[in-house]
N, C-alpha and C positions, 0 to 999 in steps of 0.2 A: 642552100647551096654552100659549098665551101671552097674557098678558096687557096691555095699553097704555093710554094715553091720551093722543092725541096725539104727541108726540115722542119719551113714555117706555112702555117694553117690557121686561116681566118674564118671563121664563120657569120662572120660580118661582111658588111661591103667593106674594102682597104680604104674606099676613099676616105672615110668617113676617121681616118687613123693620118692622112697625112694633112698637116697643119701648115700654117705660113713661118713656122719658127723651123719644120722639121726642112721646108723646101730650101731655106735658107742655110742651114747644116750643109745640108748635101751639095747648094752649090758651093760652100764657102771651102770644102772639104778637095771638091775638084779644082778649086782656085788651089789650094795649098798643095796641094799634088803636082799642079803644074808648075811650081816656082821652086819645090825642090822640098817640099815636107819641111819646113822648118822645127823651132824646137818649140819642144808641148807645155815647157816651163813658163812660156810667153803668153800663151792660149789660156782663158778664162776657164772653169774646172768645168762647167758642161759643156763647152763645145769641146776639151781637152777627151771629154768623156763619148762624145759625140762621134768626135774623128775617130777613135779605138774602135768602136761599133763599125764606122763605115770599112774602115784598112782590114779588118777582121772579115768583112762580109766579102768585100772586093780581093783578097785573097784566096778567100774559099769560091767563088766566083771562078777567076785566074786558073786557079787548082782543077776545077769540074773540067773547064775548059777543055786542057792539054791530056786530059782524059781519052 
């Protein structure tokens, strides 16, 4: 079976891809979104690296959307 969503394709189970550090990301990512994105200079380099990944996805998201 496989799995996608748009550009991205698992042949795996996902679950099996999302970790206690990644769920952590994601909610630390929606905290910082709601307080106003602060600056990435302050952000340790992998969560810095983390938040690009999510803002990148969460805009291509945004963009399908209004499609």
């Amino acid at each position: 079976m496989v799995w996608g969503r748009r550009r991205v394709f698992l042949d795996t189970c996902p679950r099996s891809f999302v970790s206690a550090e990644s769920i952590g990301l994601v909610e630390a990512f929606a905290a910082w979104k709601l307080v106003g994105s602060g600056d990435f200079a302050s952000l340790p380099a992998r969560t810095a690296d983390a938040f690009c990944v999510l803002e990148n996805e969460l805009r291509t998201e945004m963009s399908n959307a209004t499609e």
